[in-house]
C-alpha positions as CSV (number, residue, x, y, z in Angstrom):
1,X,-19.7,12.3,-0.5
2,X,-18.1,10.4,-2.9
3,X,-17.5,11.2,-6.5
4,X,-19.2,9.3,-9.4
5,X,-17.0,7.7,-11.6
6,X,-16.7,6.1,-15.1
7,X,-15.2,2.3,-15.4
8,X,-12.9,3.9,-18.2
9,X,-11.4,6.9,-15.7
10,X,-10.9,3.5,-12.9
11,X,-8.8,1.9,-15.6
12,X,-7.3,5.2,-16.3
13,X,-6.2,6.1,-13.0
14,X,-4.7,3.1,-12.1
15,X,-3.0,2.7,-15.3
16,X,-1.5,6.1,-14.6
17,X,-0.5,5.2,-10.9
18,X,1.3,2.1,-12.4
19,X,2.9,3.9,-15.0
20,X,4.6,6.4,-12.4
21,X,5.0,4.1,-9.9
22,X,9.1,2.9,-9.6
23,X,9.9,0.6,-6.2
24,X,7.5,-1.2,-5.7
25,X,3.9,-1.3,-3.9
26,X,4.8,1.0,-0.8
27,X,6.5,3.9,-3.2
28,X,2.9,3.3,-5.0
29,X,0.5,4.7,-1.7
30,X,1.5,8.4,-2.0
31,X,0.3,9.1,-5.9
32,X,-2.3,6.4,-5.2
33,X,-4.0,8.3,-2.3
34,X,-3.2,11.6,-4.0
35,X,-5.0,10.3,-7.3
36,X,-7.9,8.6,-5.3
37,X,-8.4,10.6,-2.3
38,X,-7.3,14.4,-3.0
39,X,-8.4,14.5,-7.0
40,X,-10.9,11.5,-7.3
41,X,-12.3,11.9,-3.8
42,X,-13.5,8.4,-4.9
43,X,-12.1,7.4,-1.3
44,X,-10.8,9.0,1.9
45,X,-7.7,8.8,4.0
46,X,-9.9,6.0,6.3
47,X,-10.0,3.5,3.1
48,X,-6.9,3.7,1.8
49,X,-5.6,2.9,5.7
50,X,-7.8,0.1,6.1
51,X,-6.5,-1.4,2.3
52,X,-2.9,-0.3,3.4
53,X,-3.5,-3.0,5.9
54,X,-5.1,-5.6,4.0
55,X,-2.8,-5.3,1.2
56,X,0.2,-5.8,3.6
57,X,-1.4,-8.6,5.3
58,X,-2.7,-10.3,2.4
59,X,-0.4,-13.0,0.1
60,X,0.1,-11.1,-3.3
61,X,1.9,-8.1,-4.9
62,X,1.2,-5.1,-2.9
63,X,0.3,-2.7,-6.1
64,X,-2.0,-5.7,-7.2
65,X,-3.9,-6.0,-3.5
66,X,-4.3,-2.6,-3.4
67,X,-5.4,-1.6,-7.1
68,X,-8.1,-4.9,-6.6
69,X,-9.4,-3.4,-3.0
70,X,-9.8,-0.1,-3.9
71,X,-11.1,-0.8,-7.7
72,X,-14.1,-3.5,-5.4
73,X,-15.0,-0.5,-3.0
74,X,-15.8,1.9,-6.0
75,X,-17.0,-0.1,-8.3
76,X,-17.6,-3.8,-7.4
77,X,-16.6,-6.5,-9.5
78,X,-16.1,-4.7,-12.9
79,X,-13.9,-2.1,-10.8
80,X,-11.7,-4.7,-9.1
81,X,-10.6,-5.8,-12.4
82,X,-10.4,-2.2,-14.5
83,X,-8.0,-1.1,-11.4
84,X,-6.0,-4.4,-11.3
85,X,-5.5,-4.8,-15.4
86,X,-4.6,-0.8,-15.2
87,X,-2.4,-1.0,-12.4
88,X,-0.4,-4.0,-14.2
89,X,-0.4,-3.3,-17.5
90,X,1.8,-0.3,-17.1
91,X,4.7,-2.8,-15.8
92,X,3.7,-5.3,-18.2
93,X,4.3,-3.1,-21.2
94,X,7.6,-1.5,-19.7
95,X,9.3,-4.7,-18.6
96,X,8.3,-6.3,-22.5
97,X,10.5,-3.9,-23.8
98,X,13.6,-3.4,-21.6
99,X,13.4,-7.6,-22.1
100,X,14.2,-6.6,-25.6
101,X,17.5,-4.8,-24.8
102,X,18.4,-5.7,-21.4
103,X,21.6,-6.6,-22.4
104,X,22.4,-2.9,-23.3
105,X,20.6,-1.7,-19.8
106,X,22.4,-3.8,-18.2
107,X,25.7,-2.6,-18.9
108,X,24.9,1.0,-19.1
109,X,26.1,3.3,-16.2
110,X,23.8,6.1,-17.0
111,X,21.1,3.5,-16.2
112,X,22.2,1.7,-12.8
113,X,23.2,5.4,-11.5
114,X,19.5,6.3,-12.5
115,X,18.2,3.4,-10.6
116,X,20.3,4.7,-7.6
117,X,18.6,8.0,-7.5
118,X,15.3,6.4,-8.2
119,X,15.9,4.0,-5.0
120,X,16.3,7.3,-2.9
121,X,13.5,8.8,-4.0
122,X,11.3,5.9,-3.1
123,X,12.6,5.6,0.3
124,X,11.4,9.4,0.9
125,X,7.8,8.7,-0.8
126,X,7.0,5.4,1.8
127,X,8.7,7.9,4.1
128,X,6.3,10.5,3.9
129,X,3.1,8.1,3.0
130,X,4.2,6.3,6.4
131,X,4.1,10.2,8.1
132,X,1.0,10.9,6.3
133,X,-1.1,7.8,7.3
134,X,0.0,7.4,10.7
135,X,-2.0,10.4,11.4
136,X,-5.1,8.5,11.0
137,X,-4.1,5.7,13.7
138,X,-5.3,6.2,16.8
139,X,-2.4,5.5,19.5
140,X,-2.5,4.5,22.6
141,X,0.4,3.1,25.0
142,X,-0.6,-0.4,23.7
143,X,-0.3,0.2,20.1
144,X,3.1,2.2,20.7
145,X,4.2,-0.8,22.5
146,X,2.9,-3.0,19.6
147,X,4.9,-0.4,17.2
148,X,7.6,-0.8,18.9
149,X,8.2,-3.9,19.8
150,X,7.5,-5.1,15.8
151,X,9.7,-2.5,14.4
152,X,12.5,-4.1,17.2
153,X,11.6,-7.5,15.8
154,X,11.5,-6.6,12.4
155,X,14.7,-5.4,12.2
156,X,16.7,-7.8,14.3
157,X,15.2,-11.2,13.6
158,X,14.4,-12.7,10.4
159,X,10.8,-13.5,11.6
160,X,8.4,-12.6,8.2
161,X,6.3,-9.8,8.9
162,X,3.5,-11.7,8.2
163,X,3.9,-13.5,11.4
164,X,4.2,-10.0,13.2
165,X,1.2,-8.8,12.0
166,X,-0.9,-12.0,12.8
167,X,1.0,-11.6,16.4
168,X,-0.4,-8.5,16.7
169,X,-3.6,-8.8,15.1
170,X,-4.3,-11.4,17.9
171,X,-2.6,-9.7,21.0
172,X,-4.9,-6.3,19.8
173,X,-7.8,-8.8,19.8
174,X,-6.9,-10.0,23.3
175,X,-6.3,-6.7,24.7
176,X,-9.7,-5.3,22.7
177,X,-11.5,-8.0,24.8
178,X,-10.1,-7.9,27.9
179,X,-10.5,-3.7,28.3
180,X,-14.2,-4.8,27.3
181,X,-14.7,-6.6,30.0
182,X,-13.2,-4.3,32.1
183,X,-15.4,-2.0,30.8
184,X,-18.8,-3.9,31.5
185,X,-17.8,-4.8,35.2
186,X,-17.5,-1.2,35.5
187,X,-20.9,-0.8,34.1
């Protein structure tokens, strides 16, 4: 059962989650689900894989795809917009001011050494988000192989990953229909 909500604790929320969110959209899914799923219950782990998906397959900002999904399933409209204007604004605000002394950021060690650490840490939070969602897919030999093979392409080609994902959207497709009819001959 889902939780009620107010339009106020949407914005809220995804104010907060841009806020704390340094790296991009991906570092963004672990304190998204944690805030929507574990505290909010608003969603559950299902949702937030199906709008992982979309997000990624969808032109747009990650943080942006995902704030206006989730915002639409809880509260329509009105929701979609709260969650996208709170998930921006955070960034917004921040990059306004470090545009007023970027010189001084720029040149400062204690800052680009801060942005190293921050970099690590990122790569352990889509890490463990990756871990943490993957539990919900349901493998079979086929989507191994479709892992597989788009992870080799991925990283040894400089084909977009849009086109992956469209590749294997339609080979799933395919195979989906084929086992089908394998299924009703059997029938």
């Amino acid at each position: 059962m889902k939780k009620p909500h107010t339009l106020f604790e949407l914005f809220w929320t995804f104010f907060k989650i841009g806020a704390m969110t340094f790296g991009g959209g991906l570092a963004m899914m672990p304190i998204m689900r944690r805030e929507v799923v574990q505290n909010k219950n608003w969603v559950d782990d299902e949702d937030v894989l199906k709008i992982l998906v979309i997000s990624e397959s969808t032109p747009g900002v990650f943080a942006i795809n995902s704030a206006t999904f989730i915002g639409y399933k809880i509260a329509k409209f009105k929701g979609s917009l709260l969650a996208t204007l709170g998930v921006i604004l955070p960034s917004f605000i921040i990059i306004s001011i470090i545009s007023l002394f970027i010189i001084q950021f720029k040149e400062n060690q204690i800052v680009a050494y801060a942005f190293y650490g921050i970099q690590a840490g990122v790569a352990i939070l889509i890490f463990k988000a990756a871990l943490r969602l993957s539990k919900k897919i349901h493998f079979t030999a086929f989507s191994i192989a479709i892992l597989v093979a788009s992870i080799i392409i991925s990283l040894f080609t400089d084909i977009s990953v849009i086109y992956i994902l469209l590749v294997s959207a339609v080979l799933a497709i395919l195979f989906g229909y084929i086992e089908s009819l394998k299924e009703a001959k059997h029938i």
